[in-house]
N, C-alpha and C positions, 0 to 999 in steps of 0.2 A: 327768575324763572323757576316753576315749581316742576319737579320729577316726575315721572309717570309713574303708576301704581302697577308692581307688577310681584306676584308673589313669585316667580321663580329669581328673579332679580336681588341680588344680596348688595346696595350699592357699597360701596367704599371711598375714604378718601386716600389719595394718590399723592405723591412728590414724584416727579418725572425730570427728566434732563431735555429739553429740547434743543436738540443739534440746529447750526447753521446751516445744512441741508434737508433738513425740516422732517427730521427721523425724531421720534418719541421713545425716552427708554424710561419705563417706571422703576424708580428707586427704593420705595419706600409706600405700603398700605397699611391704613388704619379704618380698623372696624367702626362704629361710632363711639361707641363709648374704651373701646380696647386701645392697647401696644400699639404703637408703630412695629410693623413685620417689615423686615430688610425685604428686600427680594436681591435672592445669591445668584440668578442663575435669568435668564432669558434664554429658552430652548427653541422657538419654532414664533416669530409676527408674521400675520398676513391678513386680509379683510374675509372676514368670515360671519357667516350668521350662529346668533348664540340659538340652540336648536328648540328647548325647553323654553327660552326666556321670550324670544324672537329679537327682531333687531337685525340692524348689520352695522356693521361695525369692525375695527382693529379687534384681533383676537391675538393676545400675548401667552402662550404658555409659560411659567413661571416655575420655577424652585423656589421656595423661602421654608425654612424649619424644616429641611427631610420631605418636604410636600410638594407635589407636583398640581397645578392649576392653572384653571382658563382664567385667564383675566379680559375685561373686553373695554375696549373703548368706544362709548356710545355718544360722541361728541354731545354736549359738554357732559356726560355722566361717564365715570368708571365704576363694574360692577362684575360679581363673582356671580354664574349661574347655581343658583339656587339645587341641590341633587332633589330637595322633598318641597311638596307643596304647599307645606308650614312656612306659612311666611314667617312664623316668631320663631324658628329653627337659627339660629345665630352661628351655630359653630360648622362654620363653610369652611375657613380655610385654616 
């Protein structure tokens, strides 16, 4: 399945926990070419639209490194809203 093109869209790959009550907790994002970023902290899930990006989707607010972030689940894509409309803008989170 190919991704949708979307400059405000920053995709990421994801290591997630899926619970046997079918709750999603993201553990772990990697940029494409970057680190695996832990993620320390899950503040606020709920279905929300990404407002710049559009979509609807699980929206994860996040800690990882002192930084707070929307993360969003856009079955089967996860992906950081973009703040500029530089798509080659890489440093999102």
């Amino acid at each position: 399945m190919r991704r949708p093109e979307n400059a405000y869209k920053h995709y990421v790959k994801v290591r997630a926990d899926f619970g046997f009550d079918g709750r999603i907790r993201p553990l772990l994002l990697r940029e494409e070419d970057g680190p695996a970023i832990r993620i320390d902290r899950i503040l606020d899930v709920r279905p929300a639209a990404a407002r710049k990006a559009g979509g609807q989707g699980m929206r994860y607010v996040c800690q990882a490194e002192g930084r707070t972030f929307a993360l969003f689940y856009d079955e089967p894509y996860w992906f950081v809203e973009n703040e500029r409309t530089d798509a080659n803008d890489t440093n999102q989170i």
